[in-house]
N, C-alpha and C positions, 0 to 999 in steps of 0.2 A: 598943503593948504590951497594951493593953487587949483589941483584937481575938487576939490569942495565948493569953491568959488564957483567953478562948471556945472556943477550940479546941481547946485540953487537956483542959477540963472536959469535954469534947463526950465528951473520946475517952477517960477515965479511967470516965467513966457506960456507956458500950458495953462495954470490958473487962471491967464489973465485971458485968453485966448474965446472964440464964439463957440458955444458946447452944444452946437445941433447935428452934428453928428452921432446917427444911429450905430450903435458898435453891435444891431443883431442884422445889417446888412451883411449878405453873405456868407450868413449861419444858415447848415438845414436843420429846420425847425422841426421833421417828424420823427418818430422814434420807432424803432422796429423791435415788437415783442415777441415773446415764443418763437424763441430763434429756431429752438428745435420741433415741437411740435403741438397743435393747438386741432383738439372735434369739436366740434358742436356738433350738438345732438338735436334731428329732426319729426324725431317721434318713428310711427309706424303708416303703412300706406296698406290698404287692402280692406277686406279678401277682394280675392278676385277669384268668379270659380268659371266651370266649363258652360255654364250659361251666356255669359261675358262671349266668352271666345267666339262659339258658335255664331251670335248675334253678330259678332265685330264681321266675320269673313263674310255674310251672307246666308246662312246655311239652316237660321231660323226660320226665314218663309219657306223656301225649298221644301224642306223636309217634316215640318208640323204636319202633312196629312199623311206620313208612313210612321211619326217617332210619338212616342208618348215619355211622361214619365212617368215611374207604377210608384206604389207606396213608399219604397225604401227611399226615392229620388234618382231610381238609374234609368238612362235611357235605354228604351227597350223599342221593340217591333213587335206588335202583336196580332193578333186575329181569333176568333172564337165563333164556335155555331155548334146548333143543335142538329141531331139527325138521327133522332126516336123521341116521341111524346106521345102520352096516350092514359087516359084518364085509368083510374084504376076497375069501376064502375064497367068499362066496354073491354078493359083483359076480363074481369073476371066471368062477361060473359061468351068470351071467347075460347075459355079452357073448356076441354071434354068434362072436366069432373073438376068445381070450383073447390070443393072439398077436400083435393087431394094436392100435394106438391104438384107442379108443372113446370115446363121450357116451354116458353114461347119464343119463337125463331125471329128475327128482327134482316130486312132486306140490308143486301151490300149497301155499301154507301162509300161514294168516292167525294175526295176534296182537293180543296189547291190552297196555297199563303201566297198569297200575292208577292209577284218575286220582286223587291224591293233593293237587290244586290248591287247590279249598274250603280244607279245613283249613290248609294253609300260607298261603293268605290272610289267614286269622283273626288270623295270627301276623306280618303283613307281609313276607311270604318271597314269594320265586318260584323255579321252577327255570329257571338260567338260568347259564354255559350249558348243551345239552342235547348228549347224543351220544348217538350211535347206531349200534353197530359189524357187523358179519357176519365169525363168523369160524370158522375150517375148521383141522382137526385130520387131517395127513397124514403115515399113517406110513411111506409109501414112500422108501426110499436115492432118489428122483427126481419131482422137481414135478409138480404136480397142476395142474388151473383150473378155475373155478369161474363160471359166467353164469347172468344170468337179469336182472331187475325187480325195484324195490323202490320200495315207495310207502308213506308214512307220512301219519297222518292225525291231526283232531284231532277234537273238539265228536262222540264216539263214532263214528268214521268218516266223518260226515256234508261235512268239510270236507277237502280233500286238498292239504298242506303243500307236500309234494315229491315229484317223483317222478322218479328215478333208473335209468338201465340200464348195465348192466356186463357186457361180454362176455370171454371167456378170462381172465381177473383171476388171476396167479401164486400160488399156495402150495408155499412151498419144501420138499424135503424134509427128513422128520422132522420137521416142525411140531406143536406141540401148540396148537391156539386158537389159531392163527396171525390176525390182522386180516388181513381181504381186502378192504372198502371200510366207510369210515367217512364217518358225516353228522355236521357239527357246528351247531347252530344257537342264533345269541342272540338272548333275546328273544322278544317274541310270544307265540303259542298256543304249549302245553302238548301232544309227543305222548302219543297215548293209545291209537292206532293202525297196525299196519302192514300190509303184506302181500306176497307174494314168487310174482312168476309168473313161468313159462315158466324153471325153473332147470335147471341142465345140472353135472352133473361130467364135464369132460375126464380122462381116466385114458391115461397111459402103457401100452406094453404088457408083457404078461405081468406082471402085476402083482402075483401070490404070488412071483413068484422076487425079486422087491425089497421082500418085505415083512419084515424080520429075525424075524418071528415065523413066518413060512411060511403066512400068510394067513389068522390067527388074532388078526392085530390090525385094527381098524374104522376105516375115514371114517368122518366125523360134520361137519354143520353146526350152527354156535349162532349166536343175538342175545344182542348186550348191549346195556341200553339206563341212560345213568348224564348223572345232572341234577346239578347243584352250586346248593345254595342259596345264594342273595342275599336280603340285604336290597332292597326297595323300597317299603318304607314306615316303619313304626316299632313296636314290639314294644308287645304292650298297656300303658298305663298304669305308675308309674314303680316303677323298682326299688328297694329300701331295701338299701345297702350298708353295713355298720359298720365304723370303723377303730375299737376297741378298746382298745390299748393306748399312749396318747398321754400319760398320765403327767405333763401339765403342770402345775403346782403355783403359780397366780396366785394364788389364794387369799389367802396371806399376804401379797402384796405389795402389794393395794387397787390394782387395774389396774381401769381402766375402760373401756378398750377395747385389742383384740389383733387382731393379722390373723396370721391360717393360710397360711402358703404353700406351695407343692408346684410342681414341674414333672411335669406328666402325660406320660409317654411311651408313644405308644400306636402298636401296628402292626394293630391292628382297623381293617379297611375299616367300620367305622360310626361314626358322631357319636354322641357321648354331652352330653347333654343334662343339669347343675345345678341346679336349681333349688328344692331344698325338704334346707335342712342343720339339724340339730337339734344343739346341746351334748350330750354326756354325761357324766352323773356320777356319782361311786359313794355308792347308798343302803345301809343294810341293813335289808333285810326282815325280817317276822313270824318266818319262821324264820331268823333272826340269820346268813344268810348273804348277803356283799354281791354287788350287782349295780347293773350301769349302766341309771338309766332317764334321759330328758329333762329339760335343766334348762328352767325357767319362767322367771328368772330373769334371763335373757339373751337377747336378740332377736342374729340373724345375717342378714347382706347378702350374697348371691352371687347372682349370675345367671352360670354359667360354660357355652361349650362348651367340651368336648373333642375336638378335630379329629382327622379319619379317618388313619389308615395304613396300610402294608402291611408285609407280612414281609420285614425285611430290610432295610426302609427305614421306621424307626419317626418318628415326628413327636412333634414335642416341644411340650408348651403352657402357658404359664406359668397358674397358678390361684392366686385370692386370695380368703380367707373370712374376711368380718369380723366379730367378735363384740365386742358392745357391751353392758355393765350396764344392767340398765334401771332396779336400784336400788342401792345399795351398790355393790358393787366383785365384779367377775369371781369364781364360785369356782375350787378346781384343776376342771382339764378332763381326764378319764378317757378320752372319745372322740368321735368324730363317728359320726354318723347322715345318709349321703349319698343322698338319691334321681336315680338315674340314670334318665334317659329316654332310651332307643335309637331310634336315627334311622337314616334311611339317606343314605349323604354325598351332596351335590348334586356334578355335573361326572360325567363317564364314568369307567372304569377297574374293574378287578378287583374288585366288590364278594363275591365268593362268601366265606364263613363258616369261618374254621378253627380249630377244637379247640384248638391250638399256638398260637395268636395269641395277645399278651396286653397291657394297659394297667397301668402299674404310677405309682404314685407316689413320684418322686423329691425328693431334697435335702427332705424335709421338714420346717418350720420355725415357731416362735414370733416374732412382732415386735411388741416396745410400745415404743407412743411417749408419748415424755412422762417416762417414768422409773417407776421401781419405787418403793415404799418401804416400808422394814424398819426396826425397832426400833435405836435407839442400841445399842451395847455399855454 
């Protein structure tokens, strides 16, 4: 009885007592979710193709008055000229007997491609492979053919590559730049040289009456000479690429460490080479407009390659970038600052360079471990 007596008192002194005392003084009020693991997903980033890259190092002004790109989109080296014309009208009255088949003999002719090698050196390129065409333009209702030598050279003529002879070789009629023998060569020395002896046009006869213009339209012979660049080395020094608009908002959730993921799909015949990734984040500047610079804030771990592809058949490579607090907790992350080092793939196969080719960044993604945490309701 006595002990009940205690405990009424107890509880009659509390009821009657001033009740402004807060009982969530000294509560923590946030709560930590996805203890184990929580993505978010930030879409895709890209393409990004060897146009990009080029432009980034410098290597667009440079090189615009040696590079072209040709139809398919590959960067190429090329050169082209004529060195026989002649109306059909002044052959035929050039032949002993227009009436009958003839050869008419065509002088030597020497040439050069401009040696363009130095400078694409600089840049780790080669031209490779190289071709080398002869081609004839015939406007007769009936075939024509074409003989002689040809010898290409390199180190200013001094060294001689190949050399080639071709006799009676078909050009069909009505031909315009028809190919009449082609060199292909991979690898090695660079032409820079050619020359063309002892050439002949076989000519059908009476050859104004099968010319639809009545002998007022020309034979002509041309060279073309067309290199496709490659990589074989690595492009100077690393490129800075930015992904921008990444929008992640850790900030409020005290993360201390995140990993960036992407699957890189790339049909670029080159490696690409990770190594140097910065945070970014949005400041505002003296003149009160924002911009992303580098967080300090937060140290990042990759060492990633990007393996080679080709068109058609793109390669896929999974990439992981780790960002870690170095004090307090992650801020929102605005974007990356990726430096790319261009390589060139080890193993043989179709390195040459195409315009259309691209590496893009897929499934792009947020992942913290350990749990988020955010204020009670």
């Amino acid at each position: 009885m006595k002990q009940f007596s205690v405990l009424v008192a107890l509880l009659l002194l509390w009821s009657c007592s001033n009740m402004d005392y807060d009982l969530s003084k000294g509560i923590d009020r946030e709560v930590t979710l996805f203890s184990d693991q929580i993505s978010l997903p930030l879409g895709d980033v890209g393409p990004m193709t060897p146009r990009m890259l080029i432009d980034k190092v410098g290597m667009g002004d440079m090189l615009k008055s040696v590079i072209q790109e040709d139809e398919e989109g590959y960067l190429v080296v090329t050169q082209k000229g004529s060195f026989y014309s002649n109306p059909v009208l002044l052959c035929s009255y050039l032949l002993p007997d227009p009436t009958r088949p003839s050869v008419i003999p065509i002088d030597s002719y020497s040439g050069s491609m401009e040696s363009t090698s130095s400078l694409l050196e600089m840049f780790g390129l080669s031209m490779s492979p190289q071709v080398f065409t002869l081609q004839a333009t015939n406007p007769l209702t009936e075939e024509i053919a074409v003989s002689g030598k040809l010898a290409i050279s390199s180190d200013g003529g001094s060294d001689t590559l190949l050399s080639q002879e071709f006799s009676e070789v078909k050009v069909s009629a009505l031909t315009t730049d028809g190919e009449f023998l082609k060199v292909e060569r991979t690898g090695g020395k660079m032409f820079n040289g050619f020359k063309l002896d002892d050439m002949r046009l076989h000519l059908p006869a009476s050859i104004t009456e099968k010319d639809p213009l009545s002998g007022w339209s020309s034979f002509s012979l041309a060279y073309n000479y067309k290199a496709y660049l490659s990589l074989v080395g690595g492009l100077p020094g690393s490129i800075p690429f930015d992904i921008s608009d990444l929008d992640l908002p850790l900030g409020q959730y005290k993360v201390k460490e995140a990993r960036i993921c992407a699957d890189a799909v790339s049909e670029i015949p080159i490696t690409l080479d990770i190594s140097d990734v910065e945070v970014l984040v949005k400041r505002i500047g003296e003149n009160g407009v924002a911009g992303l610079v580098p967080c300090e804030d937060v140290s990042v771990d990759t060492r990633l390659t990007i393996a080679s592809g080709c068109t058609g058949s793109p390669v896929v490579t999974p990439l992981e970038i780790v960002v870690k607090a170095n004090e307090g907790t992650i801020p929102d992350i605005s974007g990356l600052r990726i430096g790319i080092s261009v390589k060139a793939p080890s193993g043989e196969g179709d390195k040459r360079l195409n315009l259309d080719q691209t590496v893009s960044f897929k499934n792009l993604r947020a992942t913290v471990s350990g749990g988020i945490t955010i204020p009670s309701l």
